[in-house]
C-alpha positions as CSV (number, residue, x, y, z in Angstrom):
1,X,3.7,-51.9,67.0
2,X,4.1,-51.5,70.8
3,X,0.7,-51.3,72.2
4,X,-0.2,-47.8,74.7
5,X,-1.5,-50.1,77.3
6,X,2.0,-51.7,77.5
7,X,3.5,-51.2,81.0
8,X,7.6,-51.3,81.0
9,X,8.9,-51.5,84.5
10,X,12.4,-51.7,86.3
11,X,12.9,-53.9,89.0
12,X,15.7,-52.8,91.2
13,X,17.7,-54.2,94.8
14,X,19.2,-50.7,94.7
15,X,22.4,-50.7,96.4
16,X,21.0,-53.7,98.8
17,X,22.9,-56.4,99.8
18,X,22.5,-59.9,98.3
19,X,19.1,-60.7,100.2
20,X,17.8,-57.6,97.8
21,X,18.7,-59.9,95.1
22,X,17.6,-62.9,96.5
23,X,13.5,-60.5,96.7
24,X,13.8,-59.3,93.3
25,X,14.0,-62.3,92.3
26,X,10.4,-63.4,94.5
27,X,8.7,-59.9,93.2
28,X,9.7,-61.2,89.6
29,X,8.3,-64.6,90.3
30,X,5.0,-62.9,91.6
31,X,4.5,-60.8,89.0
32,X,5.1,-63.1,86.1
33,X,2.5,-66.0,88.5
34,X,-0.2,-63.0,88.4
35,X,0.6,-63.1,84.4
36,X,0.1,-66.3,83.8
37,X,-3.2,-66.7,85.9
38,X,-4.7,-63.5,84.5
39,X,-3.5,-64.7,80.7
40,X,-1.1,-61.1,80.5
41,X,1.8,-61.6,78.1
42,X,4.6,-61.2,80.5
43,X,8.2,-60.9,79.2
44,X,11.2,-60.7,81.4
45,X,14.6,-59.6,80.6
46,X,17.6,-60.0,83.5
47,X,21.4,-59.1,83.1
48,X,23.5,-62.3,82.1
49,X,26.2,-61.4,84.4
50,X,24.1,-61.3,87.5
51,X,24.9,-63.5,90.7
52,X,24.7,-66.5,92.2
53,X,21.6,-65.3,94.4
54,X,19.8,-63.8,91.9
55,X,19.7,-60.0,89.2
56,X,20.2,-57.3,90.8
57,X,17.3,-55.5,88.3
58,X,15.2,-56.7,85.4
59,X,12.8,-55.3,83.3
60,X,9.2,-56.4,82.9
61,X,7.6,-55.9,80.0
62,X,3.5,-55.9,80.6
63,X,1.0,-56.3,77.8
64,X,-2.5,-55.0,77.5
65,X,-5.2,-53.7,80.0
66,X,-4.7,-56.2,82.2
67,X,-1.3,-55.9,82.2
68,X,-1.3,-52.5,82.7
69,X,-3.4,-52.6,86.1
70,X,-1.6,-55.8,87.2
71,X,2.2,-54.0,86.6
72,X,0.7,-50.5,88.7
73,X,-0.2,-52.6,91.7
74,X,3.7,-52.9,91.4
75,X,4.6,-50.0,91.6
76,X,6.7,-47.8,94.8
77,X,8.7,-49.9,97.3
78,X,8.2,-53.7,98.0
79,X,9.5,-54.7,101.4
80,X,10.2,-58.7,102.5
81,X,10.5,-59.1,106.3
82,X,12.3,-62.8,106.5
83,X,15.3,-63.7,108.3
84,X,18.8,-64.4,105.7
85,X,19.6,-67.3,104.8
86,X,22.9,-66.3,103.1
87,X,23.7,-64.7,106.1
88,X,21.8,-66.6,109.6
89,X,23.2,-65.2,111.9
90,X,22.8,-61.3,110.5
91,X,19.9,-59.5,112.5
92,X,18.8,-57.2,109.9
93,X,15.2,-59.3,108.9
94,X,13.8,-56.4,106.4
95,X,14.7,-56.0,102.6
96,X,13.9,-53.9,100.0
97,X,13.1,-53.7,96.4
98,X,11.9,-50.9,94.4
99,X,9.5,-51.2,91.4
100,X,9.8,-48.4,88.6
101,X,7.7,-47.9,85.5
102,X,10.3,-47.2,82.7
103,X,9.3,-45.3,79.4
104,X,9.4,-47.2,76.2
105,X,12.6,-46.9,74.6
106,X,12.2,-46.0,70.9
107,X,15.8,-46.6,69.8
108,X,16.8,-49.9,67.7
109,X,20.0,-51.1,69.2
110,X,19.9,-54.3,67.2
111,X,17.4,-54.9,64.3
112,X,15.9,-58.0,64.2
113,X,16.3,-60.3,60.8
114,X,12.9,-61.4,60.3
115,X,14.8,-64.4,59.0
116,X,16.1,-65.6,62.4
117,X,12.4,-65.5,64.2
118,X,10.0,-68.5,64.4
119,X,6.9,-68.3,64.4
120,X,4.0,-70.5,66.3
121,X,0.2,-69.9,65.8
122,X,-1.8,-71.1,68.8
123,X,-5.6,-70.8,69.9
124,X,-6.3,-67.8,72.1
125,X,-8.9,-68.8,74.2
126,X,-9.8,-68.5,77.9
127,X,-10.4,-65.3,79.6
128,X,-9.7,-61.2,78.5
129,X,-13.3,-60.6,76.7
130,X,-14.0,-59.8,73.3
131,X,-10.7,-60.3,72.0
132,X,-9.9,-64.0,73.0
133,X,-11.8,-66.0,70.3
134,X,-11.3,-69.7,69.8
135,X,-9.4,-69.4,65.9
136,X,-5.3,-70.3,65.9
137,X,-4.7,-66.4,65.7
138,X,-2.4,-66.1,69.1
139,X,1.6,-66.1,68.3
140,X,4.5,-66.9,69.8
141,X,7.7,-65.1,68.1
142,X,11.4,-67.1,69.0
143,X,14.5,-65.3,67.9
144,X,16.0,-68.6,67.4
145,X,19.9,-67.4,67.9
146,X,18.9,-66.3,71.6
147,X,16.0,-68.5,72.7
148,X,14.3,-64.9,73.4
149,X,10.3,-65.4,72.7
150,X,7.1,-63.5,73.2
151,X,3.2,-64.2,72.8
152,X,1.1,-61.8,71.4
153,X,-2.6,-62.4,71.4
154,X,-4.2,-58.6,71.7
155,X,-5.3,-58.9,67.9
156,X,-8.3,-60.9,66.5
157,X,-6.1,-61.9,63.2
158,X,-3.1,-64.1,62.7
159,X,-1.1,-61.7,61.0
160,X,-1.8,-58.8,63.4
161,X,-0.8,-60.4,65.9
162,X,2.4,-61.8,63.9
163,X,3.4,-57.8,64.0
164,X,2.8,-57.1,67.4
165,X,4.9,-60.5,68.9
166,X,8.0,-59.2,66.0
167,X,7.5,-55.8,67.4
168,X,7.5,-56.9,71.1
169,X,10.5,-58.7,70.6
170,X,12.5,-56.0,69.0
171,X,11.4,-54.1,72.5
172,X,12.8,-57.1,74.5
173,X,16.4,-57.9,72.8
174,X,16.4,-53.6,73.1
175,X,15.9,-54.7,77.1
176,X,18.4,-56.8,77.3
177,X,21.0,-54.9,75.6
178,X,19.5,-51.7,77.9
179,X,20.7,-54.0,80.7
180,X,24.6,-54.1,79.5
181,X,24.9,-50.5,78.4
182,X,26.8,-48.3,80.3
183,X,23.7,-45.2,79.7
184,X,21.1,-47.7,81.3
185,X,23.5,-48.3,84.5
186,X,23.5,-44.4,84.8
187,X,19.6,-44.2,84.7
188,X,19.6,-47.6,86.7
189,X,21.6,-45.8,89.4
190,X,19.3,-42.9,89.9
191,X,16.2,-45.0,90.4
192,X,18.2,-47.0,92.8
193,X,18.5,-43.5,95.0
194,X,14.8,-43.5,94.6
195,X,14.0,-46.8,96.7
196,X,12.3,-45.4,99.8
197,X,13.4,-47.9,102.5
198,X,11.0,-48.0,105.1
199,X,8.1,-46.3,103.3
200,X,6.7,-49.5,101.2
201,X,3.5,-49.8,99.1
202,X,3.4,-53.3,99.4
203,X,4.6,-56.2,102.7
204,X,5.6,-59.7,102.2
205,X,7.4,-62.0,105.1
206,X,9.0,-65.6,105.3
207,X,10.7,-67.6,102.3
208,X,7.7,-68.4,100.5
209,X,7.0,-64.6,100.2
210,X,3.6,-64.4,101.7
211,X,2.0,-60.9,101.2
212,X,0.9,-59.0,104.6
213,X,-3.0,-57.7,104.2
């Protein structure tokens, strides 16, 4: 049970160099800070055989309203104006990253045993309205084998909320398979043709990523 105010998206370098890698890797951060602060269950799923300076693309999985919004501010071309520090004395000082909503993928690539998944009940309090209440009803689903885990904490009962973390992390282990199969790298390459360099929606400069009003 994948809820429709789930955002997927696809977080890309393109064909950038290694500084491309180096600002996915900040938008990531960013994204999953804004998460955390706003109480959005944030997953994030990046290639195991990425590089020393950091994935190339990952997906971000978004839940809820909130989520939703937060993930569209996202969205387009994100451009980092900083100078390299893989490379110092290169004069090129803007990078650029492109930020793509994918569609949910509704294809089982690996079943989860319900057997290998742990399951944690935690209070969902704090902010996000009329469905945070103060009863142990939030979960956090671990596939144990992989040390992949989710939170779900949409739903007002325990065992609602039990089916949408098993169900969100179905969708991720699908992600991070996506990001090894050969189809993905296909649709992966025509979103990287997509990055508008020079055009972005949203500005950041220096290393700690500080966003230009």
């Amino acid at each position: 049970m994948i809820s429709n105010q789930s955002l997927r998206l696809l977080v890309t370098s393109g064909d950038g160099p290694a500084e491309c890698r180096v600002a996915v890797s900040h938008v990531i951060g960013r994204i999953e800070q804004e998460a955390k602060e706003t109480l959005v269950d944030c997953e994030v799923t990046t290639s195991a055989k990425e590089g020393k300076h950091g994935p190339s693309s990952s997906i971000v999985n978004l839940h809820g309203a909130d989520g939703q919004a937060l993930g569209s501010r996202w969205l387009g071309t994100i451009q980092w104006t900083a100078k390299s520090k893989i490379r110092p004395h290169h004069r090129r000082r803007n990078w650029f990253v492109g930020v793509f909503e994918l569609q949910h993928g509704s294809s089982i690539i690996e079943k989860i045993d319900i057997t290998d998944v742990r399951f944690e009940t935690f209070r969902a309090g704090g902010p996000g309205g009329q469905h945070q209440n103060t009863t142990d009803s939030a979960v956090r689903a671990t596939l144990v084998m992989t040390g992949l885990s989710v939170v779900a904490r949409d739903q007002r009962s325990q065992h609602s909320n039990r089916k949408v973390a098993l169900a969100r992390l179905q969708q991720l282990l699908n992600s991070q398979h996506e990001l090894e199969n050969a189809l993905h790298k296909a649709l992966e390459r025509s979103f990287h043709r997509q990055l508008e360099r020079g055009n972005p929606t949203r500005s950041f400069k220096g290393p700690e990523f500080t966003e230009i009003p």
